[in-house]
N, C-alpha and C positions, 0 to 999 in steps of 0.2 A: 391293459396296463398303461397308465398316463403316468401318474406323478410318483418318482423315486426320493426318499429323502436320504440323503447321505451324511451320517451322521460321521465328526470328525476331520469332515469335508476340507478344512484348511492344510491337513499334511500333504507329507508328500507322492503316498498313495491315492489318496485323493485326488490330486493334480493331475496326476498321470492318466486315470479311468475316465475323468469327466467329459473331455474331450470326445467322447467315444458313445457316454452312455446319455450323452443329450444330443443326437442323432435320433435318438427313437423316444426318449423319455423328457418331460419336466422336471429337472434337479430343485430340490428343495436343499440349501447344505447347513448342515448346522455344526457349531462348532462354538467352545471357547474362546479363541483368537477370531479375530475380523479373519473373514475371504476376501482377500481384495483383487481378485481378479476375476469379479462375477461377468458374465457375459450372457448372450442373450440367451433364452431356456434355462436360465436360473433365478433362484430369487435365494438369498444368504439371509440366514438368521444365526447373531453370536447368543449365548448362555450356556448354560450347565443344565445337563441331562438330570441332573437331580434336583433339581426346580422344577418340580410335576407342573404346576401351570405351565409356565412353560415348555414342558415335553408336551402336554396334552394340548396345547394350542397349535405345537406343531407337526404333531400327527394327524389332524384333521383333515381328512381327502386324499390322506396318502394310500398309496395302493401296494407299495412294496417299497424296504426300507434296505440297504446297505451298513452295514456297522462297522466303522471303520474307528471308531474310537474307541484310543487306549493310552496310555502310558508305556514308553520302554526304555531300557537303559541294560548294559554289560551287565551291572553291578550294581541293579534296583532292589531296594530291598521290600520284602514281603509287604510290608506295611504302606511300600507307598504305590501299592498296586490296588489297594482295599476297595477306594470309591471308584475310579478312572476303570478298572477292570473287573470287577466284581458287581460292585453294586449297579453301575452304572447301566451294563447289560442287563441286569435283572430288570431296572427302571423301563429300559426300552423295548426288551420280551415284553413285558407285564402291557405297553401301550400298545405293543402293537396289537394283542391279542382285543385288547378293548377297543380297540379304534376300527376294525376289521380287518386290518393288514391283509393282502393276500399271498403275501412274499415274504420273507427274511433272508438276507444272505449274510453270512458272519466268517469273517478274515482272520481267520485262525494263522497259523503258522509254522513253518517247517521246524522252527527253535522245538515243538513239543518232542521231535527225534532227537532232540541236538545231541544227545552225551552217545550217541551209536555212532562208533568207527564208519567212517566212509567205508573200510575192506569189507566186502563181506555184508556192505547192508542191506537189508530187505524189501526197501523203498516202500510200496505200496501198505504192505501187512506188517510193518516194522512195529512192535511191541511202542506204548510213549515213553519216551524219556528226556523228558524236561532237563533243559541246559539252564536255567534259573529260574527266579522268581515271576519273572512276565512270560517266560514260558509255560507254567507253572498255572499262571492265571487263565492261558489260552485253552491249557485241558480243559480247564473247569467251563471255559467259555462254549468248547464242544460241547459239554455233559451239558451245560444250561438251555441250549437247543434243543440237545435235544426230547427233554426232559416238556420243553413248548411244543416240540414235532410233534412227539406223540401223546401227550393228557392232552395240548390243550389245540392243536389239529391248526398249528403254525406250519406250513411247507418251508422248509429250513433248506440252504446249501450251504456247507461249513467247505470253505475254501482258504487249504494250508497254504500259504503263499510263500512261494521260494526268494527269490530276492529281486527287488523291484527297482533297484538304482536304474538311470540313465544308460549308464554304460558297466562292460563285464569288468571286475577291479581285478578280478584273480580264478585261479583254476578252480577251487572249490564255486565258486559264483556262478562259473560257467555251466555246472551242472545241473544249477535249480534257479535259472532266471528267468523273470516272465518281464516282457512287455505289457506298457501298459493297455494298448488294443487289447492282448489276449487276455490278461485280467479282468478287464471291462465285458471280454466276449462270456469269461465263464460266469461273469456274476449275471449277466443275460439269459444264460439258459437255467439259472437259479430263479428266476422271476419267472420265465416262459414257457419249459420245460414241462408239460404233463408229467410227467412219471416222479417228480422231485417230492421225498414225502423228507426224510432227512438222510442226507448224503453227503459223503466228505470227498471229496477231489482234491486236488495239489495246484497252484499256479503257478505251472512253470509252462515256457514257452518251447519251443524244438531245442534242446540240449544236449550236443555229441556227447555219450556215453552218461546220461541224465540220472541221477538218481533216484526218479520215480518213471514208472510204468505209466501211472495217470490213468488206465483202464475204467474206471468209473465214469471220470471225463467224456473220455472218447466214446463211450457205449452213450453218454448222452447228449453226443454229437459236437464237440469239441476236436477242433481242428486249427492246433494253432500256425499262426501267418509267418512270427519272426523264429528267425534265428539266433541261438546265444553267439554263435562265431561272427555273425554280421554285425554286430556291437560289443566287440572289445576295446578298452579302453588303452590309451597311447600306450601308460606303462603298466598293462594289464600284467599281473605274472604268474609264469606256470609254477605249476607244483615244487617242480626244485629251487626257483627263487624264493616262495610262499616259508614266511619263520614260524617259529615253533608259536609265538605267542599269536600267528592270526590261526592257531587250532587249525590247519590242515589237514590232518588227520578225522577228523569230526563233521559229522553233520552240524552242529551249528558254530565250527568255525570258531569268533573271538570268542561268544558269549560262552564259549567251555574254557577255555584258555583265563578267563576272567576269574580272579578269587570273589566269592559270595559273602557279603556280612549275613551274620546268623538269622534267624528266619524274624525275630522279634513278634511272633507271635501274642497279642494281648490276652492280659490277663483275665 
């Protein structure tokens, strides 16, 4: 495994993993926006995943791909999820399979639990339940995997990612945060991994009293390094400072706490 191409590569997920996963690999990033902080072991390319020449140009010699491109927002609505979330994946399933991709890994998101009470949740085997419309999009982004995993013999890791800020902002946070090492480390064994045919894991990091298990993870050798307690942020707050509108109560926090415009489904 040499060259990874990171699609999306300018957020701020992106920023966080890179550092980590050109150690071992050649980052190809691609993204919309300029990278302007390419360094050595990369090479940035800006476009739209839906400019096939251009997808196809940039798939060539890649060996396993990260997909980190998406749109998101509280209060995105259905329709401006269409290309960025929908189609766009389909684009990049469909090249890698043509291009011989040996790898996929797809950054799903804890948001598909979101409207499940923190009391009481299931973590691991919790039923989905999508907190809006980008979360919404993330299901679909599991089924689109794995729908490649198994017709078209893509090895997929769909990694639900808990929350990847810098530092803990608050007590819901602190139960599903990953560093970015330990994110970088699971999309690794998503690339390396013998056993990876399609399988969902969580990205979350060591979490006092965490709301997932991560047992998939761990059985395929995931051992994370950080602590959510070792990066709280100054005015991090617990649960009893935490308002009603940052959704405390919820798996996904604001984005339930957010009123939704209607789904605008086209005609």
């Amino acid at each position: 495994m040499r060259t990874v191409l990171v699609t999306g590569a300018a957020g701020r997920v992106g920023g966080v993993i890179r550092p980590r996963l050109r150690e071992r690999y050649a980052l190809r990033l691609l993204d919309r926006a300029p990278v302007l902080d390419v360094t050595a072991g990369e090479v940035a390319r800006q476009g739209d995943l839906l400019d096939a020449p251009f997808l196809d140009a940039s798939m060539n010699g890649v060996d396993a791909v990260v997909h980190l491109a998406c749109v998101h927002a509280y209060d995105i609505p259905f329709e401006g999820t269409l290309d960025a979330n929908y189609r766009t994946l389909l684009h990049v399933l469909d090249a890698s399979v043509r291009h011989g991709v040996r790898r996929f890994v797809y950054t799903s998101s804890h948001h598909v639990h979101g409207l499940h009470p923190r009391s009481g949740f299931s973590g691991d085997e919790a039923s989905l339940a999508p907190d809006g419309f980008y979360a919404l999009s993330k299901a679909f982004g599991e089924a689109a995997c794995a729908l490649y995993a198994h017709r078209f013999d893509l090895p997929t890791l769909v990694i639900r990612v808990g929350n990847a800020d810098p530092l803990v902002g608050d007590d819901r946070r602190m139960r599903l945060w990953t560093s970015g090492r330990d994110l970088a480390d699971l999309i690794t064994i998503g690339f390396e991994h013998p056993d990876v045919r399609y399988d969902v894991v969580y990205g979350v990091s060591q979490c006092e009293g965490g709301l997932y298990a991560n047992v998939r993870a761990g059985e395929l050798g995931y051992a994370p390094h950080d602590d959510a307690r070792d990066h709280l942020a100054p005015d991090f707050a617990p649960y009893e400072r935490m308002r009603e509108r940052d959704g405390r109560d919820f798996v996904g926090g604001p984005y339930v706490a957010t009123a939704l415009p209607g789904p605008g489904v086209p005609s």
